[in-house]
C-alpha positions in Angstrom: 141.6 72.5 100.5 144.2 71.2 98.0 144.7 67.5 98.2 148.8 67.2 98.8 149.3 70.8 99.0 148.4 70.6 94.8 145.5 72.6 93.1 142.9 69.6 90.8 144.7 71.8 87.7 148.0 70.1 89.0 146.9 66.0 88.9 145.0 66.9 85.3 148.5 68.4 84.0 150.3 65.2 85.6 147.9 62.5 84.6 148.3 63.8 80.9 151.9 63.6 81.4 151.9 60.3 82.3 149.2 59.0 79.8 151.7 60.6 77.0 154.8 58.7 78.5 152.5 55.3 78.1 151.3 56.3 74.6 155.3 56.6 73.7 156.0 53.3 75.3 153.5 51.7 73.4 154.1 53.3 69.9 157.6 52.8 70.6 157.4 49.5 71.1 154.8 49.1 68.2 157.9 51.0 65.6 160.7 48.3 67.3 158.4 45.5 66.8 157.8 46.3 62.9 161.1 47.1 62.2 162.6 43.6 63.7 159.7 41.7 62.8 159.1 43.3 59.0 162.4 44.8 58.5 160.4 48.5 57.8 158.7 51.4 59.1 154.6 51.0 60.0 152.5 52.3 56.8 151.0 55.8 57.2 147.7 54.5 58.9 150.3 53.9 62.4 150.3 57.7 62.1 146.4 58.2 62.7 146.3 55.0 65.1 149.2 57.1 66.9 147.3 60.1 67.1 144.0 58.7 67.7 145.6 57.2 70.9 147.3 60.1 72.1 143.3 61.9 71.8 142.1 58.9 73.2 145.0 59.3 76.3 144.3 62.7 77.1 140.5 62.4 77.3 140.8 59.9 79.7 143.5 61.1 81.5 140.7 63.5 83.0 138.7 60.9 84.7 141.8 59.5 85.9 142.7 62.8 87.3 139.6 63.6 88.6 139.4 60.1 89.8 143.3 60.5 92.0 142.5 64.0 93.1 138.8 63.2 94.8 141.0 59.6 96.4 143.7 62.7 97.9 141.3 64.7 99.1 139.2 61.8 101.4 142.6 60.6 102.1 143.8 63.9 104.0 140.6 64.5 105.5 140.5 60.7 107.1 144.3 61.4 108.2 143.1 64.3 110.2 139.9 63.3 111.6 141.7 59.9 113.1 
């Protein structure tokens, strides 16, 4: 049975979604920070750090998913056994 009426596929989809939003908020705020603080752009090793978090988001976006998914599921199945 599909926790919320959505298929585990659909909360890994979401919780990458979501990790990617953070990842933005962060780098964005990393870029502002520079600019006003340094009056420039990061230097090209931002660009790896960037990507290395977004890597770093989606792997652990899985657990989280996984994690949100199972915590549905025992939720549903308490609601209808009360």
């Amino acid at each position: 049975r599909a926790a919320q009426d959505h298929r585990l596929r659909w909360f890994v989809v979401t919780a990458a979604k979501i990790a990617l939003v953070m990842v933005a908020m962060v780098s964005f705020t990393i870029l502002l920070g520079t600019l006003v603080m340094a009056g420039a752009l990061p230097g090209g090793g931002a660009f790896v750090a960037g990507a290395l978090m977004v890597g770093l988001a989606l792997v652990l976006s899985i657990p989280w998913a996984l994690a949100t998914w199972a915590a549905d599921r025992w939720i549903a199945r308490a609601r209808t056994e009360a």
